[in-house]
Residue, then its C-alpha position, 0 to 999 in steps of 0.5 A: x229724635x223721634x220718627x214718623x214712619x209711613x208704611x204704604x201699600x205698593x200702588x197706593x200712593x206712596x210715590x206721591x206721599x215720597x215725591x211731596x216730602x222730597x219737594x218740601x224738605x227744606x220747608x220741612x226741615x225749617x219746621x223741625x222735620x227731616x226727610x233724605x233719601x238714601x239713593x236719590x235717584x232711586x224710586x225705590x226706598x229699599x234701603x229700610x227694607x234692608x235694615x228690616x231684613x237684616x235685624x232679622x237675619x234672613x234675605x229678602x224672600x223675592x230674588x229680584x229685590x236681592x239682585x235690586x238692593x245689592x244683596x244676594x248673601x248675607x254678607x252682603x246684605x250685613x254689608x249694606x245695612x252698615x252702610x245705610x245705618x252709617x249713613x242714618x247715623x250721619x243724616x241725624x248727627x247734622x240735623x237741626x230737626x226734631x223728627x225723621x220722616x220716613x215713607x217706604x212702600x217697600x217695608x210692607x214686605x218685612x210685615x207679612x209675619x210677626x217676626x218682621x214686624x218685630x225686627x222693625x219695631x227693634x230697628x226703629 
């Protein structure tokens, strides 16, 4: 399966790029895309954020995030980007589809330095 991975800026219509894919995803999925979220009730997309930063081996830089997307130690930071990968693995195991849309606002975060990038590049 291949991805297609938008990465926006914050403010600059990512809500509305996810909130179109969320309404349309079963029509998308009929035509051979998939797009899920991992907390749905969440507006924000953090958890590909999470593998970013994990790849990496370092904590989100801004504490708020830590505190947002429940990782405040590497443990738990290694703990949550198992359980997102988990529940990747299982989103892809089921899927008809040929390609996985992603959308976050947040990975431009992981892109500020080479060594960010790099970790998405090996995660995706």
């Amino acid at each position: 399966m291949k991805a297609v991975v938008h990465i926006g800026l914050p403010k600059a219509g990512s809500t509305t790029i996810q909130e179109f894919l969320r309404l349309n995803a079963d029509a998308l999925e009929g035509q051979g895309f998939l797009y899920r979220r991992y907390r749905p009730r969440e507006e924000l997309q953090g958890e590909y954020l999470t593998l970013a930063c994990n790849a990496r081996g370092k904590l989100f830089d801004d504490p708020l995030r830590k505190v947002r997307f429940r990782t405040r130690s590497l443990e738990q930071l290694r703990a949550e980007a198992a359980a997102v990968e988990a529940w990747i693995g299982r989103q892809l195991a089921g899927a008809q589809a040929e390609t996985w849309l992603v959308s976050s606002e947040m990975l431009t975060a992981a892109l500020r330095n080479r060594a960010g990038v790099e970790a998405i590049h090996r995660w995706f």
